[in-house]
PAZAPA-4460 file (N, C-alpha, C; in steps of 0.05 Angstrom, whole numbers, plus 32768, in hexadecimal, padded with zeros to 4 digits):
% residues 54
    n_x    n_y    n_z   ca_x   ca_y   ca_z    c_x    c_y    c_z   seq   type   mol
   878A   8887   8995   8776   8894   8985   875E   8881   8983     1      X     A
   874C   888A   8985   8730   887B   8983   871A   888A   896F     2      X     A
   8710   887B   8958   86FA   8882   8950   86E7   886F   8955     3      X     A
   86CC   8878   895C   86B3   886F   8964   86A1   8871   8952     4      X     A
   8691   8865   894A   8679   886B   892F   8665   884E   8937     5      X     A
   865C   8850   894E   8649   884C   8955   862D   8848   893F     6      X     A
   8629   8860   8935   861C   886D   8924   8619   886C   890A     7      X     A
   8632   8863   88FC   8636   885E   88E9   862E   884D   88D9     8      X     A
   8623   8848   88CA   861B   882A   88BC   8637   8823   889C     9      X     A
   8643   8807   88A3   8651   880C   8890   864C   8800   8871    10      X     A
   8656   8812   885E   864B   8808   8843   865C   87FA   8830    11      X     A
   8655   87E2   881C   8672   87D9   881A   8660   87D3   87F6    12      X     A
   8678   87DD   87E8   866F   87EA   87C9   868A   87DB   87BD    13      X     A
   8686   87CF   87A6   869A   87D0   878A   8699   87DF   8778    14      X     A
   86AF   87E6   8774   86B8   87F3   8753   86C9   87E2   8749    15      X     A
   86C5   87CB   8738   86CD   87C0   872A   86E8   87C6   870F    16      X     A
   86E5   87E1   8709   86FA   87F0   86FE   870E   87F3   870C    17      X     A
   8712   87FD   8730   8720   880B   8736   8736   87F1   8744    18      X     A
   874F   87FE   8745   8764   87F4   8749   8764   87E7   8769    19      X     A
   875E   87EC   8777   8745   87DE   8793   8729   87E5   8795    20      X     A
   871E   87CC   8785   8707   87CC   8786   86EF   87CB   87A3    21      X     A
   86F1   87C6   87B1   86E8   87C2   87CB   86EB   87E1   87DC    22      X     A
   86D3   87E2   87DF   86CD   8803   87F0   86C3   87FF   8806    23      X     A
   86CC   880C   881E   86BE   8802   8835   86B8   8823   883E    24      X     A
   86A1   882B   8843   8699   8844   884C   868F   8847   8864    25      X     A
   869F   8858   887A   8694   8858   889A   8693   8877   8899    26      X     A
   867E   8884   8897   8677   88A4   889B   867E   88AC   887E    27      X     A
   868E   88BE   8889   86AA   88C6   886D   86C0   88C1   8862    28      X     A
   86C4   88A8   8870   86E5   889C   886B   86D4   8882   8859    29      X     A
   86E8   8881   8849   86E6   8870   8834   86FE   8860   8831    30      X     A
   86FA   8849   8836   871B   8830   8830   8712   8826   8818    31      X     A
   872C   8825   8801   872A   881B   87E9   873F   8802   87EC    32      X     A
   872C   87EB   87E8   8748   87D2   87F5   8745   87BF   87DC    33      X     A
   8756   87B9   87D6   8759   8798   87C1   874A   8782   87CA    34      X     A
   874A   877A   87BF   8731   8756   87C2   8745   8750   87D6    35      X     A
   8766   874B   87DA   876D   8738   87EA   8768   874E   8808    36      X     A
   876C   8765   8807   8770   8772   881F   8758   8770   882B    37      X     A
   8740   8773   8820   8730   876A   8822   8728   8750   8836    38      X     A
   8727   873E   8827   872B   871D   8833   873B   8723   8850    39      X     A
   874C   8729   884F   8763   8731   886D   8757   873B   887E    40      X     A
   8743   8750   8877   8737   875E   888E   8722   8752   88A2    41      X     A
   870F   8747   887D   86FF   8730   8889   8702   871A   8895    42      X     A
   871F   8710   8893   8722   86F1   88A4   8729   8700   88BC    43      X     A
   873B   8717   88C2   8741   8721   88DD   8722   872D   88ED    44      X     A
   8710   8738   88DA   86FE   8744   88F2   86F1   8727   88F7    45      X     A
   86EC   8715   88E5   86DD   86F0   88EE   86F4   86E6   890C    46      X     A
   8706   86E9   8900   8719   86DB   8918   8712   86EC   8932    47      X     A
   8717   870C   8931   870F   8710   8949   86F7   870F   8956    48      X     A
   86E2   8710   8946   86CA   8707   8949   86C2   86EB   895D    49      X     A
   86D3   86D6   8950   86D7   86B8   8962   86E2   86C7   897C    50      X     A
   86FA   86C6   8979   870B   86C4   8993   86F1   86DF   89AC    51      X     A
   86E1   86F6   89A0   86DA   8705   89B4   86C0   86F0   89BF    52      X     A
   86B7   86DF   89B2   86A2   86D7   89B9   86AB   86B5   89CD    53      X     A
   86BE   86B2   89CF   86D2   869E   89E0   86C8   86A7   89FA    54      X     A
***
């Protein structure tokens, strides 16, 4: 399966109330992630980031 969103610009919002505060918005899909899930994603897209630029 492949999604593509080229196009997309992504938007990244807190709600401070909500039980995963961290919103990441690509089109219409909306991920609601915790501060740590969060951090995870960020150190994995940094890591692959290094290694693609190797």
């Amino acid at each position: 399966m492949k999604l593509h969103g080229r196009s997309l610009t992504p938007h990244i919002t807190v709600d401070p109330a909500a039980r995963r505060p961290i919103l990441l918005r690509l089109g219409g899909l909306v991920l609601a992630m915790s501060t740590t899930e969060a951090q995870q994603i960020a150190d994995q897209l940094h890591d692959a980031v290094e290694e693609a630029d190797q």
